[in-house]
Structures are given as C-alpha cells and as structure tokens.
C-alpha positions as CSV (number, residue, x, y, z in Angstrom):
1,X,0.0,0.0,0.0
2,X,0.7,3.4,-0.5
3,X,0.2,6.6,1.5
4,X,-1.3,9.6,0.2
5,X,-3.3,13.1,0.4
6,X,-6.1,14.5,-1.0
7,X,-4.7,17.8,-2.5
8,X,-7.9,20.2,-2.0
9,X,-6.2,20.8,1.3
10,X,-3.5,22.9,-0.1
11,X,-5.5,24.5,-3.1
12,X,-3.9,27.9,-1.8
13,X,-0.6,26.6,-3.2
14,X,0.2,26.2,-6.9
15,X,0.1,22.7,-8.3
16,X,4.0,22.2,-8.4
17,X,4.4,23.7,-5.0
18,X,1.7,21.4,-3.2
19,X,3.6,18.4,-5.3
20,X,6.8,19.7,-3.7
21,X,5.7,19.9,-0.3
22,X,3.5,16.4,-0.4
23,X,6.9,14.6,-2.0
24,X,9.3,16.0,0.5
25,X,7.6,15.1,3.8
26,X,7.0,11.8,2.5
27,X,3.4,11.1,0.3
28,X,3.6,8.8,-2.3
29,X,0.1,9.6,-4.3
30,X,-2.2,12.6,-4.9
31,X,-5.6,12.3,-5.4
32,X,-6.5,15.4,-7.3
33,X,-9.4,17.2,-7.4
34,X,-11.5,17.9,-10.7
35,X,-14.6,20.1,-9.8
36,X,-17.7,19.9,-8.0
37,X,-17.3,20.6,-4.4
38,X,-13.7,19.6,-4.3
39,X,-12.7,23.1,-6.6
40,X,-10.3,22.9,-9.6
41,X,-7.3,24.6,-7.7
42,X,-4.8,22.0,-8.9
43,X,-6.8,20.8,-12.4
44,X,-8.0,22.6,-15.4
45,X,-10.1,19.2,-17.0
46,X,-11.1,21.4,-20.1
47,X,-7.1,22.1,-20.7
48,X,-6.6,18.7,-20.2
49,X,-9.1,17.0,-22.0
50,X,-8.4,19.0,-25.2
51,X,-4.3,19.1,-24.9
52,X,-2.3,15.8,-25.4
53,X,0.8,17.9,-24.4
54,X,-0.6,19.7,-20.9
55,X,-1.5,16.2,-20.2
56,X,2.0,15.1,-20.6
57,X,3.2,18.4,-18.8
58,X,1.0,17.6,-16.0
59,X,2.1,13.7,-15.5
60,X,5.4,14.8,-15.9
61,X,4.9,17.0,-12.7
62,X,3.8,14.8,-11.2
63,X,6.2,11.5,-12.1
64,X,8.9,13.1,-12.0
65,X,9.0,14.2,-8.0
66,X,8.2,10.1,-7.6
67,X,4.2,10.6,-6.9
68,X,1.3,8.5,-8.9
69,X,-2.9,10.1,-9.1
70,X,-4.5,7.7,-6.6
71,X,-7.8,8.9,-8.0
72,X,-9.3,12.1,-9.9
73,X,-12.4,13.2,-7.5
74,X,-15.5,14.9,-8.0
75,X,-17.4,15.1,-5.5
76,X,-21.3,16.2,-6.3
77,X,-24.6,15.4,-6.2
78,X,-25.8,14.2,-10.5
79,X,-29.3,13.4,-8.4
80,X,-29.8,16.9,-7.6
81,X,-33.2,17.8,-8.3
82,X,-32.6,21.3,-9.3
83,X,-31.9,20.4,-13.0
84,X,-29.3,22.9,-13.7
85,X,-27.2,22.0,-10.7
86,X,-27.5,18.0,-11.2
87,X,-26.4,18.7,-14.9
88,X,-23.6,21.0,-13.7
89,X,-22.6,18.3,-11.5
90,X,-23.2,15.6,-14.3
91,X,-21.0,17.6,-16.8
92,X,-18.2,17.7,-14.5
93,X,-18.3,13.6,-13.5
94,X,-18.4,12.9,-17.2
95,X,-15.2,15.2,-17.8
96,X,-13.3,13.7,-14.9
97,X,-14.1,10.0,-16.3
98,X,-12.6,10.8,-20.0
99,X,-9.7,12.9,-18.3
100,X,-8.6,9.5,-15.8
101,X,-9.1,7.4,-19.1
102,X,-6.5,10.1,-21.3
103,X,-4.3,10.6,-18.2
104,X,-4.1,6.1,-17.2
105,X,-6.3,7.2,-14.1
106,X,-8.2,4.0,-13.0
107,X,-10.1,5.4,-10.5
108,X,-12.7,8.4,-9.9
109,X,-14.9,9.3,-6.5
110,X,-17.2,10.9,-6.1
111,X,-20.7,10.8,-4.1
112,X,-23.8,8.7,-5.0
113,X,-25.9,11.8,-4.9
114,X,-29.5,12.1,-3.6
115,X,-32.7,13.3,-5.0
116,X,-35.8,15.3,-3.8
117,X,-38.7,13.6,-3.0
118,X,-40.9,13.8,-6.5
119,X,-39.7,15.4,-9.8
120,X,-41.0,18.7,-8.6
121,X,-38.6,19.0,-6.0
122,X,-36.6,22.0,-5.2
123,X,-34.2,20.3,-2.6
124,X,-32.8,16.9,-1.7
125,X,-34.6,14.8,0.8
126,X,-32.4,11.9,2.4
127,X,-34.2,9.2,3.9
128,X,-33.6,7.7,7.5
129,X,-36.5,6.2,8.7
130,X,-39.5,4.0,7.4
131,X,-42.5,5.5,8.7
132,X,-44.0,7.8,8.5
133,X,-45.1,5.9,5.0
134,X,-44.4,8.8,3.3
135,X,-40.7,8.1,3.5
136,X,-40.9,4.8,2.3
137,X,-42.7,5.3,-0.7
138,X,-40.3,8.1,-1.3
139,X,-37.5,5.8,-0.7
140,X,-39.0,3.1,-3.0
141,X,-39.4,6.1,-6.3
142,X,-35.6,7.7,-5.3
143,X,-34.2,4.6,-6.0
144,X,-36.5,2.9,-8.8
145,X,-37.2,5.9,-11.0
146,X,-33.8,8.1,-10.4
147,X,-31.2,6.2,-8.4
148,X,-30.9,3.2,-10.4
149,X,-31.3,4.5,-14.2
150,X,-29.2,7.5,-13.9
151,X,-26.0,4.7,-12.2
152,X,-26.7,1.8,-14.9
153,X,-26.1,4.1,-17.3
154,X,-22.9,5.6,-15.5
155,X,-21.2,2.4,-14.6
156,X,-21.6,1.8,-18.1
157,X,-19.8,4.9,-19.5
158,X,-16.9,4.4,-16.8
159,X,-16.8,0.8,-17.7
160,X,-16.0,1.9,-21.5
161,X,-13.2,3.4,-20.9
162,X,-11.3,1.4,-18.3
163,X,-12.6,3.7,-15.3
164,X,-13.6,2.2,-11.6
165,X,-16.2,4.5,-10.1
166,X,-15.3,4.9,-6.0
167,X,-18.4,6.2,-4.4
168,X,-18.1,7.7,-0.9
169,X,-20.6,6.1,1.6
170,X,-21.5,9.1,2.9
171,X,-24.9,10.3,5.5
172,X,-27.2,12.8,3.1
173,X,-27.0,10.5,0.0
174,X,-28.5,7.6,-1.2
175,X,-25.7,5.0,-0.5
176,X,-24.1,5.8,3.1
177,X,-23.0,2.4,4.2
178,X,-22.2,-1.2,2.9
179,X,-26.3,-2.2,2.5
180,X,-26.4,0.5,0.4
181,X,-23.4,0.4,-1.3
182,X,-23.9,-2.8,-2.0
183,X,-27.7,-2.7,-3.2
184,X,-26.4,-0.2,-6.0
185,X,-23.0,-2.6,-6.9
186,X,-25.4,-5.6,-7.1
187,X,-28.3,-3.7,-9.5
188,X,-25.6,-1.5,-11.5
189,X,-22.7,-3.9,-11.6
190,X,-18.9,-3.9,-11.2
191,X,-17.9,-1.1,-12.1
192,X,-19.5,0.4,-9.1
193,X,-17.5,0.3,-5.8
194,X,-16.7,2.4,-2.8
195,X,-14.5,5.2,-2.0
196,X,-13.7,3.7,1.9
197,X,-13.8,6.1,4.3
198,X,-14.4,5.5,7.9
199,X,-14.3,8.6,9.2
200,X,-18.0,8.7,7.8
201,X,-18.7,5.2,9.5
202,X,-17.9,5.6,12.5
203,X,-19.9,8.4,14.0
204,X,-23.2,6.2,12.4
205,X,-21.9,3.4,14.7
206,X,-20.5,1.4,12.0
207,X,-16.9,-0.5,12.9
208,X,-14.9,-0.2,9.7
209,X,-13.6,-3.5,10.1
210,X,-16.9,-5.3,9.6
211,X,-17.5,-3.1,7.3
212,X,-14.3,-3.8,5.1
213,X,-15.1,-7.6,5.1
214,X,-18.9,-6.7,4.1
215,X,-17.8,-4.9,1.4
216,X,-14.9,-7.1,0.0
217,X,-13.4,-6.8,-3.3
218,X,-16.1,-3.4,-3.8
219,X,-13.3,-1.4,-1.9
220,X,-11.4,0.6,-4.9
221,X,-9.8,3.6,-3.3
222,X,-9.6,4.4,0.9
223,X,-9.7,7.7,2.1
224,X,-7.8,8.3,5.8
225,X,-9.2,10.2,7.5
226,X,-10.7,10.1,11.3
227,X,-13.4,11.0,13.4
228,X,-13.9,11.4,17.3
229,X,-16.8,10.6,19.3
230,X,-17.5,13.2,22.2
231,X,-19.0,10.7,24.6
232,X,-21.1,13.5,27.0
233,X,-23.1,15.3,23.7
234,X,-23.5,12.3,22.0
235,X,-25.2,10.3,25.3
236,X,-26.8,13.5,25.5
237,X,-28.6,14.2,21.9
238,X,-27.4,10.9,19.6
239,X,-25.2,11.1,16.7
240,X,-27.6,13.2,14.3
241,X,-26.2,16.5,14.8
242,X,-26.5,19.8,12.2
243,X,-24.6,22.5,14.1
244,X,-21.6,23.4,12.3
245,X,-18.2,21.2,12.2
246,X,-16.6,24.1,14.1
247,X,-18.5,24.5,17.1
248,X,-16.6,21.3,18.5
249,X,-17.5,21.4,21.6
250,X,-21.1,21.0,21.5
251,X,-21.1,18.5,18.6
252,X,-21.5,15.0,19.1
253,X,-18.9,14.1,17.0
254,X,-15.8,15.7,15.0
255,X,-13.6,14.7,12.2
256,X,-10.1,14.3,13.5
257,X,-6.7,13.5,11.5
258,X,-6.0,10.1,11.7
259,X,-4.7,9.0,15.0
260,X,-7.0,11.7,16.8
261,X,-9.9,9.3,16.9
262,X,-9.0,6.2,17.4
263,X,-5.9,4.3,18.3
264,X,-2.6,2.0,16.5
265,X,-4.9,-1.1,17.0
266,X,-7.8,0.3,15.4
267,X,-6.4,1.3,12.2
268,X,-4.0,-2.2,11.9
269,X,-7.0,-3.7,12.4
270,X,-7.8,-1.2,9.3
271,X,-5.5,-1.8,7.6
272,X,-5.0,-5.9,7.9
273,X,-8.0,-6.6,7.1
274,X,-8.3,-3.7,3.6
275,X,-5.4,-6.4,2.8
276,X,-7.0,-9.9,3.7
277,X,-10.3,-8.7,1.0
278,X,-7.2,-7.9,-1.3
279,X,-7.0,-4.0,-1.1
280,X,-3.4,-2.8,-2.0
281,X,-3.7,0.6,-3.6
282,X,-3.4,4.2,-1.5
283,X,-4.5,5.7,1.6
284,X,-5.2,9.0,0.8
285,X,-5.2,11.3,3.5
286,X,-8.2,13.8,3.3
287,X,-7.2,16.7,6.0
288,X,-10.7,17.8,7.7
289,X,-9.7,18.8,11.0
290,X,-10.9,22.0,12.5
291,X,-8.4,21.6,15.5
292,X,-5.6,21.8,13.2
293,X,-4.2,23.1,10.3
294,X,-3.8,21.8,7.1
295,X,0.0,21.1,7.0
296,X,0.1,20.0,11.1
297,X,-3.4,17.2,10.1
298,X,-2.0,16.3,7.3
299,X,1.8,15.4,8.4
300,X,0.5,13.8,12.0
301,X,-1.7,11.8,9.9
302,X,1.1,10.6,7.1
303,X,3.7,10.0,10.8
304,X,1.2,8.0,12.2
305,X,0.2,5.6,8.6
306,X,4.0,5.2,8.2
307,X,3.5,3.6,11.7
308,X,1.1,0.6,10.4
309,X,0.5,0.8,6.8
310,X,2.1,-2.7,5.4
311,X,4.1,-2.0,2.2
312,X,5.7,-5.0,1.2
313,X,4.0,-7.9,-0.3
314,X,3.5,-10.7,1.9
315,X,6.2,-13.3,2.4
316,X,6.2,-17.4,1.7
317,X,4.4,-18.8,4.7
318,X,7.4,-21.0,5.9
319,X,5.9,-21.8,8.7
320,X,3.3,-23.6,8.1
C-alpha cells in the first residue's frame, strides 16, 4: 500500500508547489481534485481533455518528483433535483471520467448523490427512517425511477473506458453504508464500488472492520481520514447533529486526523483486514480537521500511517 493526500487541502498553493511539499515530507500519491465541491485549484479538465501535451506536462509533474494520481475526484450530487445543478454536477463527472481514461487514471470518486422527493422537488430529501409511510414510498421512487437508471447508465460509461467509479458512503445521499453500497454494486454492476472512508462510519456506529469484510473486493480507493466521538453530547442528543463542524465542543462528533480518533490497533485492524479482502492501492489522507491546520493534520496523519500501513507484499508462509 501506499500513503497519500487529498490535494484540495492545499489549493492555496500552486500545483508544483503542493507536489513539492506532499513529495518531500513523504506522500507517495495525490488524489487530485476535478470540480464539483472539491474546486479545480490544482486541475483545469477542459485544458486537459483538449491538450495531449498539458496532459504530458501535468504527469510529468507529477512522475517526476516520484508521486502516482491515486484517483481524480468529483465530489457532487448528478441526483440533484434542481436540474441545472444535477447537470452541472453531471457535466463535470463525465469530464473527470474521460480525463482519468486520457491521463491512465483507473479510478474516480465521487458521491452517490441524492434526490428530492418527487420530480417537482426544489431540494434533496435523504431518507432515514420507514414511517412515517411517506418516506418509504419516497425511498421506494428515489431509487426505482432516479437512483438506479441515472447509475446503470454511468457504470456503463466508466466501464467503457477502463474507469472504476469509488463512491463515498456518505450520510445525506442515497448509498451511506455497505447495504447501500452494496444494493447499488449488485443492480448497476462492477464497475461500481466504494471510496472507503471511515471517518463517515464511524460516527453512524458502523466498525470499519466489519464493514471492510462486508464490502470485500467493492473497496477501490480508501480515504484516511478520522473521526472522534465526544462521549457527553453524544449520550446527550445521539449522533444526528447539524450544528456546524466548528463549534466542536457541542457537537457530538468531530472529524479528527488520523490518530485523533482512534488508536494504532484500530487502524491495523484497518488496515489488515483492507489487505486480507485484497485492497493494496493508496490511503489517501483527506485533511478535515478544525483543531488543526492543514499542514500540522496532514503530516500527524502521514507519521502515524507510516507507523502501520504494510508496504511489502506478503512473504512465503514457511511456517506452516
């Protein structure tokens, strides 16, 4: 495995600068971002999709300090049901999937998205409960009449040219854990997996380990990133909490830089078992901590992977 950083952390820096910075404290991949909500600070995809030599200039960057793209993400929501901003959204996952297949990119994330609850909706409308019946019947059309059509088609268009679509299970869209993940893999097919992240698991209650053997061979990228529980407001109110991620202290939970949630064991744990279902790509470090600055999350969190990520391949079992 490898260890590396989600870029949009350092979007104040030029591309070649971040590069510089991520190679000399010790990344090994970028995962770059393309548009949507993760900005285009470090990628023009128009530029690139209609130059075959800024695409070499931009590998070259890139090679040449010893770093490989992880992923190109995208993060949006293609379900939105405000037409112009789904489309938007739409445009910019389309672009990112011919830019990975011009620039040998295997892999782009991006969210599952979520819809409204009819076709004259203004907002989305995520789902948590059954009843009342209302929500199950608008579960029932999300998925049958939006969900699943607008990702059959997608998987397809990614599978055509060579590209893995990582979706993040994330809590305000339609696929947010391993059932749901899953149930969209099964319908759509292969060409649909996950973007891991367990930062996003954990404060649902979710142990990433069971998770990870759940969701088996699905798993095509990992994002590292952590999240900490605050024990008194979350015994308090629950783990459904919408005041903002900076008022820390009230919230119920935090995203933390890996290491500042949970312990060595917990991410071994991690990390053996993102091996045993045969997971040996990158560990990109996505720096949302609002204790810490960029630089200071992101280098705690790349000292403590170096700690327990396993590099080598595994050894003849002589013992046995």
């Amino acid at each position: 495995m490898k260890i590396g950083v989600f870029t949009v952390a350092f979007g104040d820096m030029s591309f070649e600068k971040a590069l510089d910075y991520v190679a000399k404290v010790g990344a090994e991949a970028i995962e770059i971002g393309t548009g949507n909500w993760p900005g285009t600070a470090h990628c023009d995809v128009d530029k690139l999709l209609a130059s075959d030599e800024a695409r070499r200039k931009f590998l070259k960057a890139v090679e040449s300090r010893g770093l490989v793209i992880s992923a190109l993400s995208c993060h949006g929501n293609p379900l939105h049901p405000d037409r112009a901003i789904a489309e938007a959204n739409h445009d910019v996952y389309r672009k990112t999937v011919g830019l990975a297949q011009k620039l040998g990119v295997k892999r782009v994330v991006t969210f599952s998205g979520c819809p409204g609850d009819s076709p004259n909706a203004k907002y989305p409308n995520w789902v948590t409960c059954p009843w009342p019946p209302d929500f199950s019947e608008m579960l029932k059309w999300q998925w049958e009449d939006v969900v699943i059509p607008y990702w059959w088609e997608e998987q397809r268009f990614a599978a055509e040219h060579g590209v893995l679509i990582c979706l993040e299970m994330h809590p305000g869209f339609v696929v947010y854990n391993p059932e749901t993940m899953l149930k969209l893999r099964n319908t759509c097919g292969e060409a649909v997996g996950c973007n891991f992240d367990p930062s996003h698991l954990f404060w649902q209650g979710i142990d990433p380990v069971y998770a990870i053997r759940k969701l088996g061979d699905a798993i095509y990228h990992v994002h590292a990133k952590d999240c900490k529980i605050d024990p008194i407001n979350t015994l308090t109110n629950g783990v459904l909490d919408t005041k903002n991620y900076t008022d820390e202290v009230n919230r119920s939970w935090i995203f933390r830089a890996v290491g500042y949630g949970h312990d060595y064991q917990v991410w071994e744990d991690m990390i053996s078992n993102l091996r045993m279902v045969g997971y040996d790509w990158v560990l990109s470090i996505e720096h949302e901590d609002s204790l810490m600055s960029q630089n200071e999350g992101f280098e705690k969190a790349l000292n403590f992977l170096k700690q327990v990520v396993i590099k080598q391949k595994p050894g003849v079992a002589f013992w046995v």
